[in-house]
N, C-alpha and C positions, 0 to 999 in steps of 0.2 A: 370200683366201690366209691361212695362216697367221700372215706376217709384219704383218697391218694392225694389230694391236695397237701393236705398237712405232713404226709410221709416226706416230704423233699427235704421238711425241717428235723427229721429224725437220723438223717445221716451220721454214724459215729458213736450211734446208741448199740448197747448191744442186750441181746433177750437170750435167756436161758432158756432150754428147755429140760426135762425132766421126766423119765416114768419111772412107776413105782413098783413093776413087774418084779417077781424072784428079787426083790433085797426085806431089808427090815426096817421100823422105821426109823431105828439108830442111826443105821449106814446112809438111808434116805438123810436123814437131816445133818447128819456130817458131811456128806456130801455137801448138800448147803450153803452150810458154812462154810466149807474149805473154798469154795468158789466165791464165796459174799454175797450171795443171797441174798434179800432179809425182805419179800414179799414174794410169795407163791398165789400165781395165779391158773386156778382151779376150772379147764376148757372143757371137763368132760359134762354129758345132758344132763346123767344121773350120778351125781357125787357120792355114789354107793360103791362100796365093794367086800366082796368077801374076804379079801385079806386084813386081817386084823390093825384095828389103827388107823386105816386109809378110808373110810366112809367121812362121809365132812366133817359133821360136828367132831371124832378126835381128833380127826388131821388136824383142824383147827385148834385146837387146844394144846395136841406136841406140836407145833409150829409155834404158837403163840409164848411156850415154855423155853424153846427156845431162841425166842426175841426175832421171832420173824411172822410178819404181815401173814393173811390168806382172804382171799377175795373168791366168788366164784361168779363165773361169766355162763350160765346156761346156756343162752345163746348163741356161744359157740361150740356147743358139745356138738356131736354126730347124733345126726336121728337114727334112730334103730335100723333101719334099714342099712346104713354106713355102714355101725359097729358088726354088725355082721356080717358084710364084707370083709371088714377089717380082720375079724373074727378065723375067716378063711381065707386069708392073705391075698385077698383079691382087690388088689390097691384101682384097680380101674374104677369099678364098682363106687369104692370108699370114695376116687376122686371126684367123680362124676357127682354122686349125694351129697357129697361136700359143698361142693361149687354152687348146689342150688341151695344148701343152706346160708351160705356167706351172700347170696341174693338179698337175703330178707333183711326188712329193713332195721328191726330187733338185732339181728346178728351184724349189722353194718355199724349201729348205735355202738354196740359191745365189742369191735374191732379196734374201734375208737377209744373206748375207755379204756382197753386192755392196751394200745399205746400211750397214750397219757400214763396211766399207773408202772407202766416198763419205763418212762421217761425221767419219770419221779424218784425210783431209786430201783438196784437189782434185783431185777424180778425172774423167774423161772416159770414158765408154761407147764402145766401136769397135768400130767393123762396117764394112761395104764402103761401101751405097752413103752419097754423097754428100749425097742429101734426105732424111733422118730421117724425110719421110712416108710413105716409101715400104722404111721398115725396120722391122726389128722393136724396133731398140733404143727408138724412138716407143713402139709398144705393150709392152713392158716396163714406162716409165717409166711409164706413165697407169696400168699395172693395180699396179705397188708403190708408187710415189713422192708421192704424197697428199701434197702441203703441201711437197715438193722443188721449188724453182725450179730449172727445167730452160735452160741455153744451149745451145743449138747451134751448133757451132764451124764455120768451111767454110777449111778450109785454100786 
């Protein structure tokens, strides 16, 4: 990817990440905070969901209520075809549509910006599901993040 050049200077940095599966958005944002949070960066295509609270524009607002950033990166959601690997826990699938997503030069742009902003202050990666192995925010961090210590948060 374009952005590995600059990855050599991220050594020591570390990136959260985060779903929001089976909790609330209480627990989600205490979560948060108890780790020092205080910008969420938002990977998924379609920043919708049926869980109440988690569609963008609230996230955004209980995030902002409680003093913490939110950005959304479209460009590194999973195209549909992914999420629905994902869907049926077919990580080959997920990785494989992943990979040619992170190709594009949009999603190269937004790999980059999405380091800068984790650089900037504690930032957490969100996506739905709950086990990071079974996301794509996982395969994100392993194809940009070289030398990013990664936590995964479980509200």
């Amino acid at each position: 990817m374009a952005s590995q050049a600059r990855i050599a200077s991220l050594g020591g940095m570390k990136l959260y990440t985060i779903g929001y599966e089976a909790t609330t958005m209480a627990d989600f944002i205490a979560t948060l905070i108890a780790a020092g949070v205080s910008r969420v960066i938002d990977v998924r295509a379609l920043p919708l969901s049926r869980r109440p609270g988690f569609s963008k524009s609230p996230l955004a607002a209980s995030l902002a209520e409680a003093g913490i950033g939110y950005v959304h990166l479209k460009a590194l959601g999973t195209p549909k075809r992914g999420r629905d690997a994902a869907k049926k826990g077919d990580v080959a699938t997920l990785t494989q549509v992943y990979d040619d997503q992170l190709e594009l030069p949009e999603a190269q742009a937004a790999a980059a910006q999405m380091l800068a902003l984790a650089a900037e202050r504690p930032s957490a990666l969100l996506c739905y599901e709950r086990d990071p192995s079974h996301c794509h925010r996982r395969l994100l961090v392993e194809a940009v993040g070289q030398g990013v210590e990664v936590v995964d948060l479980f509200p």
